[in-house]
N, C-alpha and C positions, 0 to 999 in steps of 0.2 A: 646145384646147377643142372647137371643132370637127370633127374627127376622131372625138372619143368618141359626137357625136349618134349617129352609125349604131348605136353597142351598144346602146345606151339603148332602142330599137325590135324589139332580136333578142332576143325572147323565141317559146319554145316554146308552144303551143295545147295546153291542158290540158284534160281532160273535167270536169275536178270545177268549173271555173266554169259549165256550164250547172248552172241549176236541176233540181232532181228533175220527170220529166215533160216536159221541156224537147230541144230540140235548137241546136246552134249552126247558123244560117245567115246567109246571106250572098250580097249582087246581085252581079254582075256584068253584061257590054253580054248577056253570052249567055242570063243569066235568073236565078234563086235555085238556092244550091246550100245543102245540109245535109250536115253530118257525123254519119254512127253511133257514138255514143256509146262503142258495144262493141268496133268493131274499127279505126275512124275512117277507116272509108271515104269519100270525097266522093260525093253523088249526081249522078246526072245533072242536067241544066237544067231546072230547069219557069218556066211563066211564072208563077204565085204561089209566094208563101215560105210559104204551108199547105202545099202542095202539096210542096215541098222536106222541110219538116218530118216531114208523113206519111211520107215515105218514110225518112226517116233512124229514127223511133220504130218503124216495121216491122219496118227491118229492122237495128234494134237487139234488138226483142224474138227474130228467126229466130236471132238469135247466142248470145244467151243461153239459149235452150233448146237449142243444139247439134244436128247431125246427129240425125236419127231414125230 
């Protein structure tokens, strides 16, 4: 029984559970980090998680409008 806990916790990071408008983030000791929804890049460290956020909805929208 034991053995199976660790599967039980291996699951993939999916986009579609954030909310619409939304970003996934997340602290760490280094600071909040945000994933882009579009290409799911990590951002770099900010010390607030708006700050994490903005940056992830930025530069989600730079992806989805493509190269210009």
């Amino acid at each position: 029984m034991a053995a199976e806990i660790r599967y039980a916790f291996a699951v993939d990071w999916d986009p579609e559970w954030v909310k619409p408008g939304g970003a996934h983030s997340w602290h760490e000791d280094a600071g909040w980090f945000a994933r882009c929804g579009a290409c799911l890049q990590d951002s770099p460290a900010f010390a607030g998680q708006g700050e994490a956020i903005e940056w992830a909805l930025s530069h989600e929208n730079l992806e989805r409008m493509g190269p210009s």
